[in-house]
C-alpha positions in Angstrom: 81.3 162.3 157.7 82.4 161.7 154.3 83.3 159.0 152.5 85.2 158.1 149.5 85.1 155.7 146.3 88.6 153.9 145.7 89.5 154.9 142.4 88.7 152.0 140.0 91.6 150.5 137.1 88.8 149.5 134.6 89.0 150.8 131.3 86.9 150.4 128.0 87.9 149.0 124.7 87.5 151.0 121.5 83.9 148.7 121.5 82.7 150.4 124.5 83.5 147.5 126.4 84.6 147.3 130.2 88.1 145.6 130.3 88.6 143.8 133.5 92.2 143.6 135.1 93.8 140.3 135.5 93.6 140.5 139.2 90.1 140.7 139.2 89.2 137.8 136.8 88.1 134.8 138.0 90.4 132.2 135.9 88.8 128.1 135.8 91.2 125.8 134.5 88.7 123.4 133.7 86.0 123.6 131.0 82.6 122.4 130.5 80.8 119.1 128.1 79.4 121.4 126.3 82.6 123.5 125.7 84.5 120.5 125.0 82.2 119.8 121.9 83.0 123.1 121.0 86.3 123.3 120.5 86.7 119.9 119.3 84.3 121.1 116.5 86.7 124.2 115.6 89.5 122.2 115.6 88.0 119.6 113.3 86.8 122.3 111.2 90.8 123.6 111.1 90.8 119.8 109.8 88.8 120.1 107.0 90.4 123.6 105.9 93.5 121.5 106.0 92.5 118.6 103.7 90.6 121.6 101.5 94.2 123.8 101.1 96.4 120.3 100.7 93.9 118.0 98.2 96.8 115.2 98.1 96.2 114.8 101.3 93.1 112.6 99.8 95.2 110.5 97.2 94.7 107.2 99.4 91.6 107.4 100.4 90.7 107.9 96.4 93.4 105.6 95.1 93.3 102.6 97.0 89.7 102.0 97.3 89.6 101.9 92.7 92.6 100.3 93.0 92.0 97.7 95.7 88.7 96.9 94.4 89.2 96.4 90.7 92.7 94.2 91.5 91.1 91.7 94.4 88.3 91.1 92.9 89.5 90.1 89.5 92.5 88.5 90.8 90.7 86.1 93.4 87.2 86.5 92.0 87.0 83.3 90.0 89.0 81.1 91.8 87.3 81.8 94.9 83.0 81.9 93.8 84.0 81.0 90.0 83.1 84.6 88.9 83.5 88.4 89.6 79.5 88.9 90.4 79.5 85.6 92.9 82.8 87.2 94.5 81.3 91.0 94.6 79.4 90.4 97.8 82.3 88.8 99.6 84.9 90.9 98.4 83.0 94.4 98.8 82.7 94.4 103.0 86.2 93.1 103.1 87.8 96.0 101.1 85.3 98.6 102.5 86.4 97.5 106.0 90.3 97.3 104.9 90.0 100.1 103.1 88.9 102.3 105.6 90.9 100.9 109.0 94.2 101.2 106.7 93.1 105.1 106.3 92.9 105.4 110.2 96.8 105.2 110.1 97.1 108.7 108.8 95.7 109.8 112.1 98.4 109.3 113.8 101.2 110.1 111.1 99.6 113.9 110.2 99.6 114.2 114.5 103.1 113.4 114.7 104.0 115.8 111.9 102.2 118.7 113.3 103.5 118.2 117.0 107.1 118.4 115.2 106.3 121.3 113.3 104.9 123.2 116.5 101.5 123.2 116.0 100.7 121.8 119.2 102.6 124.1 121.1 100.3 126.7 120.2 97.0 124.8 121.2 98.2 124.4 124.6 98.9 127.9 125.4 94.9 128.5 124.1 91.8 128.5 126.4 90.2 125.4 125.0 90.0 121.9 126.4 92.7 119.6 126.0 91.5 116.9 124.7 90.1 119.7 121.4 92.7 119.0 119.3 93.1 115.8 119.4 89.7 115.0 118.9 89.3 117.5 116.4 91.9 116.0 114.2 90.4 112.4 114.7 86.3 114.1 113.8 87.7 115.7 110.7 89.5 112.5 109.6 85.6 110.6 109.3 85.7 112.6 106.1 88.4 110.4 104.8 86.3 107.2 105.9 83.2 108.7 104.1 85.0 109.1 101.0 86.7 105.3 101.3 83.5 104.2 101.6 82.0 106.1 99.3 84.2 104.8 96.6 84.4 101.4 97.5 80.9 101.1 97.2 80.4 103.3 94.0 83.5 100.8 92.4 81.3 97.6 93.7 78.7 99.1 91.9 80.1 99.7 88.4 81.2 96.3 88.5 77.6 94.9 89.2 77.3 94.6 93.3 73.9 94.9 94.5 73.5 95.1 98.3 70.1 92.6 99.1 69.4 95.1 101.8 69.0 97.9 100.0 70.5 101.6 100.6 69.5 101.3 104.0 71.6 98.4 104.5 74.2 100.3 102.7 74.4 103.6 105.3 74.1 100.9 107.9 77.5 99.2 107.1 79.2 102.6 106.5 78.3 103.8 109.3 79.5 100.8 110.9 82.7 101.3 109.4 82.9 104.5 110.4 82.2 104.4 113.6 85.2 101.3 114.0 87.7 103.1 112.3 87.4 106.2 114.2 87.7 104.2 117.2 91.1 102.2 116.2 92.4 106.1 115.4 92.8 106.8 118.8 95.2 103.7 118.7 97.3 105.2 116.2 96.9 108.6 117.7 98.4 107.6 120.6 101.5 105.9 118.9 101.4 109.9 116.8 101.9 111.2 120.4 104.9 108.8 121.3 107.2 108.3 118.4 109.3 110.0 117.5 108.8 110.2 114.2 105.8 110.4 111.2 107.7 107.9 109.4 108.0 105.3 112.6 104.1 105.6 113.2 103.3 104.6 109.8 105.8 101.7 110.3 104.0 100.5 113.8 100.8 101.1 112.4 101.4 98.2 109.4 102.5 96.0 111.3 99.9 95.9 113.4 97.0 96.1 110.8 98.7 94.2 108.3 98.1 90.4 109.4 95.1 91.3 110.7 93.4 93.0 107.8 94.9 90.3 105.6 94.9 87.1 108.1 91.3 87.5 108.2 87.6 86.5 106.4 87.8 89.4 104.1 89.0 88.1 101.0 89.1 84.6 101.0 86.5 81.6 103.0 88.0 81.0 106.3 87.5 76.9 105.6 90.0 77.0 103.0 92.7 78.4 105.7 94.6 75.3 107.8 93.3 74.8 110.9 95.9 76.6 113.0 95.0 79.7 111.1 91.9 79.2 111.2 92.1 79.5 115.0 93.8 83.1 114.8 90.9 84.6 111.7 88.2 83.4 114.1 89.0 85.6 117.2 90.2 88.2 114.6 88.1 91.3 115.3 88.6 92.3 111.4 86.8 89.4 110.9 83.6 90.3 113.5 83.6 93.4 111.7 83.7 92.0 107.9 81.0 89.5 108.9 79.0 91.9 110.7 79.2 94.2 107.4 78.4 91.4 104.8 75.2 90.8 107.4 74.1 94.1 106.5 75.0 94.3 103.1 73.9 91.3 101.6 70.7 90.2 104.1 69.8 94.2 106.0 70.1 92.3 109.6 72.0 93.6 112.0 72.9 90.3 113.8 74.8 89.6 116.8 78.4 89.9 115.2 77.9 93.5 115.2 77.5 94.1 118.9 81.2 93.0 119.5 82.5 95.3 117.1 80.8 98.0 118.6 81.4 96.8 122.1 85.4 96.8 121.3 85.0 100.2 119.6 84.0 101.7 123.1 87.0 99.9 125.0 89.4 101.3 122.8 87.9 104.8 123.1 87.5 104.4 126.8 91.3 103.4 127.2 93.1 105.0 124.5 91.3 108.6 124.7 92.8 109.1 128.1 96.0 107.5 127.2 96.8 109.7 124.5 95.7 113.1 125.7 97.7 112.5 129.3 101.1 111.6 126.4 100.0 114.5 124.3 100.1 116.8 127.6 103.3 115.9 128.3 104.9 115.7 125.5 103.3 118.2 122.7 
């Protein structure tokens, strides 16, 4: 008795390789860890290609840190300490950490402009996690708070500001800052996913960071404040995180003030993360 082979649909490619027909492909709709680092890498690399193509995409995180430091500290630096170099080590953390939370805005502002140009669209009809471009944007914006705080500090030192803790001290507190502001972009990524606008996110986003970048301990002693005020700086967590800076910068301890900026880093990542990739499925 005979028997016969059922004829088989594979083909090759011009590469020699075998082509598999849909129906015989086994499809996953969920992707690994490891895949997920992946992709978010790739997109955050599209990030950087972006930023490299459009330079004036950089003109804030260039400008304002110059401009922010040179103004405050010769404005406020002698009626606060008497003098620009007793001010420097006050007035450095605060603008590094101002500086580089204020840049965390354009997170959520570039989002919102590419989800209305359609860039989005096309992500979600790729095979890649979903939570890739999203956190491939936010990766490739740390390049914006590297080059804040790069600046701020380079500024602090031309004008005579010498961290006691040394250079350690001084990656120490960028990293800090770092890691804070890439945390409070998911924030303002997830307002990028529900406005309705670039132009409304950037208007949300300031008035949110601006009392408490500016009702805090980064420019000015918190015992000169009234007393009511002095109730909001204190629970601030700009404040946690300027203190917790100046400890680095000006002693090379990190002390206890930098656990709850840290701690509150991971809460917002833990709640936002999901937040804003569930809006971003629904609505890119």
């Amino acid at each position: 008795m005979s028997t016969t082979t059922a004829p088989t649909s594979r083909t090759h490619d011009l590469a020699g390789s075998t082509i598999v027909p849909a129906h015989e492909r086994t499809l996953r709709n969920r992707v690994s860890l490891g895949e997920s680092i992946r992709h978010s890498l790739t997109m955050a690399y599209r990030g950087l290609l972006k930023i490299r193509r459009t330079p004036e995409q950089l003109f804030d995180v260039t400008l304002q840190p110059i401009i922010f430091t040179v103004m405050f500290t010769y404005i406020f630096g002698g009626a606060i300490s008497g003098d620009v170099s007793n001010y420097l080590p006050v007035i450095i953390p605060g603008i590094l950490v101002q500086t580089v939370i204020t840049t965390s805005v354009v997170t959520g502002t570039q989002l919102r402009e590419d989800m209305d140009k359609g860039v989005f669209d096309r992500f979600r009809s790729l095979p890649i996690a979903r939570i890739a471009p999203l956190s491939g944007a936010l990766l490739a914006d740390t390049v914006r708070y590297a080059i804040a705080t790069t600046l701020t500090f380079v500024m602090g030192f031309i004008m005579g500001y010498r961290p006691h803790g040394g250079i350690w001290s001084v990656i120490g507190a960028a990293l800090l800052v770092i890691v804070c502001a890439w945390a409070i972009s998911w924030i303002f990524a997830f307002f990028g996913v529900i406005a309705r606008s670039a132009s409304s996110v950037q208007g949300i986003s300031m008035i949110i960071l601006f009392p408490l970048t500016f009702l805090s301990n980064a420019f000015v002693p918190v015992d000169t404040m009234p007393t009511w005020l002095q109730a909001f700086v204190n629970i601030n967590p700009v404040s946690h995180l300027v203190t917790a800076v100046r400890d680095v910068l000006n002693t090379g301890a990190f002390t206890t003030e930098a656990v709850w900026p840290l701690l509150g880093s991971a809460v917002i990542v833990a709640i936002f993360a999901p937040l804003t990739v569930r809006a971003y499925m629904r609505r890119a």
